[in-house]
Wavefront OBJ file of the C-alpha trace (Angstrom):
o trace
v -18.706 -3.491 7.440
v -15.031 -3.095 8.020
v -13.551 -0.572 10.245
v -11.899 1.375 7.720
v -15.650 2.317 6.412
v -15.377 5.815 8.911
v -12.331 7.153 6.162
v -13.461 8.191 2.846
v -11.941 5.376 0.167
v -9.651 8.346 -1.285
v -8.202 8.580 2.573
v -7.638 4.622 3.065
v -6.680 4.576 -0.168
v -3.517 7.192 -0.229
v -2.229 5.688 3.029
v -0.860 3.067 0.269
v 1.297 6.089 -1.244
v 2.644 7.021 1.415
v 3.463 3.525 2.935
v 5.270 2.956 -0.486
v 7.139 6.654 -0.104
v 7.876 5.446 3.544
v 9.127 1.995 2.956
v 11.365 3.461 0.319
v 12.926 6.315 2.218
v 13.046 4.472 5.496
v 15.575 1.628 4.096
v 17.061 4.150 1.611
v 18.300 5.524 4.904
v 19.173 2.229 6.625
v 20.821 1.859 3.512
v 22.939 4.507 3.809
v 23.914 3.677 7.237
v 24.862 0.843 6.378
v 27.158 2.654 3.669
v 28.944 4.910 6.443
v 29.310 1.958 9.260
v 30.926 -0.387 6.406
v 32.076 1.585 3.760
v 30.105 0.248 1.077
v 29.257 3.194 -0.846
v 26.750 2.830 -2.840
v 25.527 -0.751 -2.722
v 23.552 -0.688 0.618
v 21.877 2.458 -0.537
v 20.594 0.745 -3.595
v 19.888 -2.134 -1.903
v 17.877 -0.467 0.733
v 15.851 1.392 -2.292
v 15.227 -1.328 -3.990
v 13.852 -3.668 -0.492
v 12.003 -0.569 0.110
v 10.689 -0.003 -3.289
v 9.934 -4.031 -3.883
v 8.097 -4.081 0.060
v 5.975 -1.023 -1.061
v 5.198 -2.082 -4.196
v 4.093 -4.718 -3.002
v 1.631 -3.865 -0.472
v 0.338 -1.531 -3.021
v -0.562 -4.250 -4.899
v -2.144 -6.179 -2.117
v -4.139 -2.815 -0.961
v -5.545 -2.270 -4.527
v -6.298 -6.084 -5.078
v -8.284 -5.848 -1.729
v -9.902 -2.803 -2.676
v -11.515 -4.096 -6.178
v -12.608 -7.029 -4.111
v -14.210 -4.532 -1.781
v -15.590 -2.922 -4.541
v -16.941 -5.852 -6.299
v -18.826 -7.483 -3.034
v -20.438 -3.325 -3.250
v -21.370 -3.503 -6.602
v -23.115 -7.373 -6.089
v -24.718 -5.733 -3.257
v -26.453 -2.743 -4.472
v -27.042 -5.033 -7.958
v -28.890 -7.612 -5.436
v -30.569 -4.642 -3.952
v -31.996 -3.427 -6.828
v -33.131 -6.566 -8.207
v -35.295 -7.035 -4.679
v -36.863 -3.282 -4.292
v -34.820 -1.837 -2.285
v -35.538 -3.865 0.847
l 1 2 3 4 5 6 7 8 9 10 11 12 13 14 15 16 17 18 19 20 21 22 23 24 25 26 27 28 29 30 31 32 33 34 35 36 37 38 39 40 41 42 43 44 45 46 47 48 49 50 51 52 53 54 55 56 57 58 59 60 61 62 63 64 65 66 67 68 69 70 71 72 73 74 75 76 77 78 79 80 81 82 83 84 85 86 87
């Protein structure tokens, strides 16, 4: 049993949300430094959105990928568990 078993899945599971909101507002504003120090205006802002919304996206994916797994090896257990009584 991992760690993240204390958190209810609906709490492990929105930290993903906000990790993708995060990633996305956090180089949105490195972004837009990056505007002011170089005068760039607007291309490091949509750069920054777009690393931030690719980098969230993607760990979104990975979360939910790891979470069917999770949810799979559950299923096979309580399957198994049946199957044998309930030992």
């Amino acid at each position: 049993m991992s760690a993240d078993k204390r958190f209810p899945g609906w709490v492990r599971y929105s930290g993903a949300g906000i990790e993708l909101a995060g990633a996305t507002a956090g180089l949105a504003l490195l972004g837009y430094w990056v505007d002011g120090k170089f005068g760039t205006k607007p291309w490091g802002i949509l750069v920054g959105v777009l690393f931030g919304l690719v980098g969230g996206l993607y760990n979104l994916v990975r979360e939910s990928l790891e979470a069917v797994k999770e949810g799979q090896a559950e299923d096979a257990e309580a399957k198994n568990d049946r199957r044998n009584g309930g030992d």
